[in-house]
MDTraj code that builds the backbone (N, CA, C; nanometers):
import mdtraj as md
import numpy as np

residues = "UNK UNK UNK UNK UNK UNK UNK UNK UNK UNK UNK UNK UNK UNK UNK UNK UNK UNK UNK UNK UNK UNK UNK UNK UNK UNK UNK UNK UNK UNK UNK UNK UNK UNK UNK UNK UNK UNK UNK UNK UNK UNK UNK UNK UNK UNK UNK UNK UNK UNK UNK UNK UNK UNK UNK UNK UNK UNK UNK UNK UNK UNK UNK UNK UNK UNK UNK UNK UNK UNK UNK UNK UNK UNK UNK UNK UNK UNK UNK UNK UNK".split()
xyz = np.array([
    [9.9267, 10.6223, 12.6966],
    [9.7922, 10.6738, 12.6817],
    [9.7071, 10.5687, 12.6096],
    [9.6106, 10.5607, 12.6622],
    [9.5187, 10.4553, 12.6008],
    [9.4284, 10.5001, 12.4943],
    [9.4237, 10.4224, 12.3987],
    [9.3204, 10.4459, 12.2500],
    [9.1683, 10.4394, 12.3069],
    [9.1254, 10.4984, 12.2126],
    [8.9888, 10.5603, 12.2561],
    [8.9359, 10.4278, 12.1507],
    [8.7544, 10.4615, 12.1756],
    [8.6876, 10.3675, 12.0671],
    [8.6916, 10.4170, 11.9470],
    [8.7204, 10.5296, 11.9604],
    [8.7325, 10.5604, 11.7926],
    [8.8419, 10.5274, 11.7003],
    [8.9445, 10.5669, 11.7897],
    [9.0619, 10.4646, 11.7665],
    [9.0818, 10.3587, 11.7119],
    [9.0055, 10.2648, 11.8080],
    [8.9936, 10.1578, 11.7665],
    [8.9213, 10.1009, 11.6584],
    [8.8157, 10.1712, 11.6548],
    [8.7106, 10.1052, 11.4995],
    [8.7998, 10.1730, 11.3908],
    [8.8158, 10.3296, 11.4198],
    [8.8855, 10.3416, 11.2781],
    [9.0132, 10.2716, 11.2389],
    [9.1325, 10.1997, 11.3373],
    [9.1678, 10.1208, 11.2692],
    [9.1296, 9.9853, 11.2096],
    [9.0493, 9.9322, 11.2865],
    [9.0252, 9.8020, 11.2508],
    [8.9636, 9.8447, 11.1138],
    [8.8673, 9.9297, 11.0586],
    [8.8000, 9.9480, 10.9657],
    [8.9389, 9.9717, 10.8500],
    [9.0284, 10.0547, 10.8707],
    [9.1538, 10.0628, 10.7937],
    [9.2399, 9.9662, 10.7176],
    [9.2276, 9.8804, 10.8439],
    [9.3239, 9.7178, 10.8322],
    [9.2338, 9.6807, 10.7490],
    [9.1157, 9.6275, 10.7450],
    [9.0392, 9.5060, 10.7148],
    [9.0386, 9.5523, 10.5613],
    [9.0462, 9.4530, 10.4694],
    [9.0090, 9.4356, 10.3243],
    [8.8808, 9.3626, 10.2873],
    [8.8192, 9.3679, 10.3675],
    [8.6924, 9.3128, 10.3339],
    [8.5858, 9.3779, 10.4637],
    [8.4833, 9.4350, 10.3972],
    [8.3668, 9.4822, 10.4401],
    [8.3319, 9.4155, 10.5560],
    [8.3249, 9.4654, 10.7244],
    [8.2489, 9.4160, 10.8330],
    [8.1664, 9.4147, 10.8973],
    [8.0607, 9.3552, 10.9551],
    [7.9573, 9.3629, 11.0645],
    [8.0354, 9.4182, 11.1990],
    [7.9360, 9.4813, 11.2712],
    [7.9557, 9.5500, 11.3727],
    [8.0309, 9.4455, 11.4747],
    [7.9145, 9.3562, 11.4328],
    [7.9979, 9.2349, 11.5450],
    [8.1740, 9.1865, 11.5251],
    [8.1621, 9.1841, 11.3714],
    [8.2711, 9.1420, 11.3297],
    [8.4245, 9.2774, 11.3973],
    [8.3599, 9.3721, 11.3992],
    [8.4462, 9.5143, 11.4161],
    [8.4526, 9.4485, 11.5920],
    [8.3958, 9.4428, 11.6766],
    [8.3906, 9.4275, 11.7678],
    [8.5082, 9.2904, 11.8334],
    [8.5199, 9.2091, 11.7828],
    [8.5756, 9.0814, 11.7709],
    [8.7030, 9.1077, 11.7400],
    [8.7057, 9.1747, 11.6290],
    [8.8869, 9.2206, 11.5536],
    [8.9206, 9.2933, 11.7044],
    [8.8727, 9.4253, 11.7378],
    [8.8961, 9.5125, 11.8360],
    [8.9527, 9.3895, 11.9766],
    [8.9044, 9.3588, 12.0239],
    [8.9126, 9.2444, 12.1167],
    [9.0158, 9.1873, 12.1079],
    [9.0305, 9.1283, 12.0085],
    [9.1648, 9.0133, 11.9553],
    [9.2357, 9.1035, 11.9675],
    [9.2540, 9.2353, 11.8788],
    [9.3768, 9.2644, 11.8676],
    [9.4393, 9.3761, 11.9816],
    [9.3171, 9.4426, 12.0755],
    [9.3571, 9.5370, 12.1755],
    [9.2913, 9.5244, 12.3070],
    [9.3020, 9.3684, 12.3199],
    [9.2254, 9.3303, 12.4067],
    [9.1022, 9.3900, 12.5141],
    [8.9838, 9.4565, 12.4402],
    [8.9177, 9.5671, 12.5107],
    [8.7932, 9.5191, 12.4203],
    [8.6827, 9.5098, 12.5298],
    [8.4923, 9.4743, 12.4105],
    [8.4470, 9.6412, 12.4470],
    [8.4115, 9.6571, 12.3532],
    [8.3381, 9.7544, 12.3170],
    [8.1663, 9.7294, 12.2869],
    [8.0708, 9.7763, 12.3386],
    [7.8985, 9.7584, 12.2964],
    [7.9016, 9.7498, 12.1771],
    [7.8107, 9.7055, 12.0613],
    [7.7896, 9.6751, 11.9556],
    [7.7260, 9.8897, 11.9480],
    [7.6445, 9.9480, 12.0152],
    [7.6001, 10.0690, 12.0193],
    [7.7007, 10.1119, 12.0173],
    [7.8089, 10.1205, 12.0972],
    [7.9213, 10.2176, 12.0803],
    [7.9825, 10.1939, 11.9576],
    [8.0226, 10.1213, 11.9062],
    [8.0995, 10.0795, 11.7781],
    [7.9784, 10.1583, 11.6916],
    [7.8804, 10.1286, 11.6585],
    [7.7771, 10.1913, 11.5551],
    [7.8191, 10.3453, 11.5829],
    [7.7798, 10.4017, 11.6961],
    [7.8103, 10.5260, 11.7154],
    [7.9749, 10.6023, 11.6390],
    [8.0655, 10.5323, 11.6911],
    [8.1752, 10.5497, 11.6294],
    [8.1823, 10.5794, 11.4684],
    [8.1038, 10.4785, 11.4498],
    [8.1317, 10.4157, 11.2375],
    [8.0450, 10.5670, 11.2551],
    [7.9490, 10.6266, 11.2717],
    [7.9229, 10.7702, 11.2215],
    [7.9894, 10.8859, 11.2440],
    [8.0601, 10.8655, 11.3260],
    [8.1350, 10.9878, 11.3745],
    [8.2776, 10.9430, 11.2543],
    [8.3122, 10.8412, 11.2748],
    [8.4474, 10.8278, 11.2040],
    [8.3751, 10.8615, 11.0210],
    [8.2521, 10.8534, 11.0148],
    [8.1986, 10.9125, 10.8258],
    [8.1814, 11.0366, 10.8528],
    [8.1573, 11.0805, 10.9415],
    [8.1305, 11.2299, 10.9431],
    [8.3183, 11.3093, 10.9192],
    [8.3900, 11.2397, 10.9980],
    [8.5178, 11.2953, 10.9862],
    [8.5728, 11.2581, 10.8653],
    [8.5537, 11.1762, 10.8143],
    [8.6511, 11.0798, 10.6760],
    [8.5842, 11.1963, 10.5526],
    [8.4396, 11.2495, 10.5539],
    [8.4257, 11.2952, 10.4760],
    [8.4983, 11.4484, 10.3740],
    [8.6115, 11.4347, 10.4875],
    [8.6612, 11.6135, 10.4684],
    [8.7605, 11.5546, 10.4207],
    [8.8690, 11.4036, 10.4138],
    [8.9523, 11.3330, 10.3633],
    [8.9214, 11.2842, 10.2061],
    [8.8216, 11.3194, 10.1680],
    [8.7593, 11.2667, 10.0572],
    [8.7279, 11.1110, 10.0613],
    [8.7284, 11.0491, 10.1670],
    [8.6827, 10.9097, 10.1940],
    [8.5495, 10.8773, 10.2585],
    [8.4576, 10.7818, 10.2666],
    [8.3914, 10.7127, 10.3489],
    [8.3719, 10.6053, 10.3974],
    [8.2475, 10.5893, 10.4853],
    [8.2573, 10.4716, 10.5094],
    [8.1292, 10.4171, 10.4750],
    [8.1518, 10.3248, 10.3863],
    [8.0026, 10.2480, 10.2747],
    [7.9422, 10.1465, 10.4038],
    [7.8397, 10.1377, 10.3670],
    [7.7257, 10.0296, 10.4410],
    [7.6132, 9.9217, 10.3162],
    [7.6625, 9.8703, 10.3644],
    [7.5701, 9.7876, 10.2548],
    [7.5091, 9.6277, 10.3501],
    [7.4120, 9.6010, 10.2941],
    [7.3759, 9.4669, 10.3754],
    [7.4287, 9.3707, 10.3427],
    [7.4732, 9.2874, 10.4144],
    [7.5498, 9.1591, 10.4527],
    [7.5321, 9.0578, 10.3491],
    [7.4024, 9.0541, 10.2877],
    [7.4048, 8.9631, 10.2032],
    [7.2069, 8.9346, 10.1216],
    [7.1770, 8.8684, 10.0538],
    [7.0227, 8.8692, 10.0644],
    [6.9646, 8.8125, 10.1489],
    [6.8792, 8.8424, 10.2068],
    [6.7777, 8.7798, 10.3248],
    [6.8836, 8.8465, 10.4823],
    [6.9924, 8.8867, 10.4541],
    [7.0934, 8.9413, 10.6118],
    [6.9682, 9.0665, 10.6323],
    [6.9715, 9.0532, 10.7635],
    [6.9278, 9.1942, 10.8120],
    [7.0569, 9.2950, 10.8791],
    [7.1476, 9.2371, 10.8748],
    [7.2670, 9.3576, 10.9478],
    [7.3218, 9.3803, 10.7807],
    [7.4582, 9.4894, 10.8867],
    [7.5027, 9.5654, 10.7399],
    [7.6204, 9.5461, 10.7690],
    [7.7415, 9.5888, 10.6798],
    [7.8863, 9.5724, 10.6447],
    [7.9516, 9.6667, 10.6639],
    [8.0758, 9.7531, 10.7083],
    [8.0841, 9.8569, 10.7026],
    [8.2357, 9.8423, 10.6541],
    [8.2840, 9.9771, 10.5556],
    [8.4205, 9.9450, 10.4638],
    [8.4427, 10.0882, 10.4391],
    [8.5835, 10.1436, 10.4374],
    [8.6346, 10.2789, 10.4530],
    [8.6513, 10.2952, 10.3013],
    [8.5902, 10.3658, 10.1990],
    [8.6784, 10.3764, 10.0730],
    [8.6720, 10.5210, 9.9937],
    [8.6933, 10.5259, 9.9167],
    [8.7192, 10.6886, 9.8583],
    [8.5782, 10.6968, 9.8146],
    [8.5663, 10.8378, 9.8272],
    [8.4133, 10.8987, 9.7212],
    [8.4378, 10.9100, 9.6686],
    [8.3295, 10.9077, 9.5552],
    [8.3349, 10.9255, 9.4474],
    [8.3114, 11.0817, 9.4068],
    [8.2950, 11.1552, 9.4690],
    [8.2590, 11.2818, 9.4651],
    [8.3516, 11.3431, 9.3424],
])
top = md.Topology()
chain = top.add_chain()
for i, resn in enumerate(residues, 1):
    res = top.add_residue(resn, chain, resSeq=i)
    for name in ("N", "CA", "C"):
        top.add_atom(name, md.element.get_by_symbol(name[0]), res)
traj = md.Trajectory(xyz[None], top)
């Protein structure tokens, strides 16, 4: 049975120890399950996979890339709730 995109971002987002761009999520996915995914679909995913993480007591943070970056980072970690 084949992994879905959600699948796929939520692991790559799992694996990674350091905060990614969409593009960057997109690239891991590729390399490692040989399959491109739209940069839209992956975005779509990262909300659906925070909407679900949130009942785990986890999320998924966004923050911008850097000063002057206009994209953002995306990283799975516990709330603080």
């Amino acid at each position: 049975m084949a992994m879905s995109q959600y699948q796929h971002v939520k692991r790559i987002l799992e694996g990674s120890r350091k905060a990614l761009a969409i593009h960057e999520i997109g690239a891991r996915i590729f390399a490692r399950f040989k399959v491109r995914h739209a940069d839209t679909a992956i975005s779509a995913r990262i909300r659906e996979i925070r909407r679900d993480l949130e009942v785990d007591g986890k999320t998924i943070t966004s923050r911008r890339a850097g000063p002057g970056k206009c994209h953002h980072v995306y990283a799975i970690e516990r709330s603080m709730a």
